[in-house]
C-alpha positions in Angstrom: 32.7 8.4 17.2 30.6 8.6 14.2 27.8 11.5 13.6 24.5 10.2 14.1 22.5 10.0 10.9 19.1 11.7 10.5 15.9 9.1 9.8 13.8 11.4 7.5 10.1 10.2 7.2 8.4 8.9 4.2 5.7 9.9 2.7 2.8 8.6 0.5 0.7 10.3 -2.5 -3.0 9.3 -4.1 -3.3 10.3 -7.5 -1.8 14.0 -7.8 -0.9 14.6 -4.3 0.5 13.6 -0.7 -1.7 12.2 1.3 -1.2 14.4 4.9 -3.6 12.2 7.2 -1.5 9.1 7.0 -0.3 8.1 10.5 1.6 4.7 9.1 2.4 2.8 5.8 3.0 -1.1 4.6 4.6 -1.6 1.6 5.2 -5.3 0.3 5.9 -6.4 -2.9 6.0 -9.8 -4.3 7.1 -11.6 -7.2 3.9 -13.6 -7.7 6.1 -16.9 -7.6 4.5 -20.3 -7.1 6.2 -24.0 -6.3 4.8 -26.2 -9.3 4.3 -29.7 -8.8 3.9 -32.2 -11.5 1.9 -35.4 -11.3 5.3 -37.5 -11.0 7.4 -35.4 -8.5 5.9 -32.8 -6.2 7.8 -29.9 -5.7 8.8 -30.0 -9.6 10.1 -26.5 -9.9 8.9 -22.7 -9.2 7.2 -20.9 -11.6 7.1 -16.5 -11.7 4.5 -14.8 -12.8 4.8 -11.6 -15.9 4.1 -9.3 -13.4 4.7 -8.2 -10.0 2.0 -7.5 -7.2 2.0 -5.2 -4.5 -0.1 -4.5 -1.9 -0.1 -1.5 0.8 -1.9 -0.9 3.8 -2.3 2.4 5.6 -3.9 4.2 8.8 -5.4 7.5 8.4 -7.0 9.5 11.1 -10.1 11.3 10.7 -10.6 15.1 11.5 -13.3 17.2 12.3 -13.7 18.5 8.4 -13.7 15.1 7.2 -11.0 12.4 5.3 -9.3 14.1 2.6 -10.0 11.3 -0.1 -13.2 8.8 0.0 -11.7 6.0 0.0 -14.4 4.1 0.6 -16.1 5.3 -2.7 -13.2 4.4 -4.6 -13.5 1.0 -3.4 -17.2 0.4 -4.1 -16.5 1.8 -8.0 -13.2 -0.2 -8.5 -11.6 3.2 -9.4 -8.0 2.8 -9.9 -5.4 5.0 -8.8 -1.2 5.3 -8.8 0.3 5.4 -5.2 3.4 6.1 -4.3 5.7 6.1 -1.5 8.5 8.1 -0.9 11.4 6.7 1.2 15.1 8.4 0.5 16.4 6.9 -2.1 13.6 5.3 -3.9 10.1 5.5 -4.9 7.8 3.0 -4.8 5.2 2.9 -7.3 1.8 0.7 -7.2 -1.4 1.0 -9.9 -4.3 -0.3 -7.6 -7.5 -0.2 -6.1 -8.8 -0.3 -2.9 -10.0 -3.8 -1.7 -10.7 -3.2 2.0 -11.7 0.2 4.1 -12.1 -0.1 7.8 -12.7 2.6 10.7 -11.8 2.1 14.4 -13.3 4.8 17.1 -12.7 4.8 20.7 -13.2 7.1 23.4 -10.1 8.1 23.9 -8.5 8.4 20.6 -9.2 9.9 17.0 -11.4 8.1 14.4 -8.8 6.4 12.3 -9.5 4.3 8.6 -7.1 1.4 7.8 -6.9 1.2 4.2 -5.3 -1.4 2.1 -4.8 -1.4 -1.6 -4.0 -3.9 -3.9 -2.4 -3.6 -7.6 0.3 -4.0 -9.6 4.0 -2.3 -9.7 4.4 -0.7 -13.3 7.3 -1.6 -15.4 10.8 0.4 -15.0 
C-alpha cells in the first residue's frame, strides 16, 4: 500500500504580505469568452476576449485588535492591489480591487468579513 500524501494548505497575500485572518479562499479564473451570434445564424461562433478575469472571494474573521487590512476602505477608494494565492505548485496572481465587503456576527461565533475581489490576471 501506498504512503498517504500530505495536503499542505494554501495561503493568500495583499500587497506585500500574507494575509493570516483568512479562514477560506475562492479562486476562479475565466477566459472572458462569449458565444457571438450574427443577424443570419445565431450561435455564429465564440469570441475571447485580450485578457483574462479573475475574481476571488474570501472569509476573514475579526479579532479583538481589529482586521489586519481595511478592506472596506480600499473598496470605497477603488485602490488596487496584487493578490496572490499560494497552492503547491503554482501561484495564482490577480491585479484587482475590491467590489463587495460584507460582515456576518452571531452569537455564537467570531465576527467574520467575506470579501471578494475582482481584477485581472497579469500576463506570464
Amino acid at each position: 500500500m501506498a504512503d498517504p500524501e500530505f495536503y499542505p494548505n494554501g495561503r493568500i497575500a495583499l500587497g506585500n504580505g500574507d494575509l493570516e485572518q483568512v479562514t477560506d479562499v475562492n479562486y476562479t479564473e475565466t477566459n472572458s469568452a462569449e458565444v457571438m451570434s450574427t443577424l443570419r445564424k445565431a450561435q455564429a461562433g465564440i469570441k475571447v476576449k485580450p485578457r483574462a478575469g479573475a475574481t476571488v472571494t474570501f472569509n476573514a474573521n475579526i479579532p479583538e485588535s481589529g482586521s489586519e487590512r481595511d478592506y472596506l476602505t480600499q473598496m470605497r477608494r477603488k485602490q488596487i492591489k496584487d493578490l496572490r494565492i499560494k497552492v503547491p505548485g503554482k501561484t495564482l496572481s490577480v491585479t484587482g480591487l475590491p467590489n463587495s465587503v460584507g460582515y456576518a456576527l452571531s452569537s455564537e461565533g467570531a465576527i467574520v468579513h467575506a470579501i471578494s475581489y475582482i481584477g485581472f490576471v497579469p500576463d506570464d
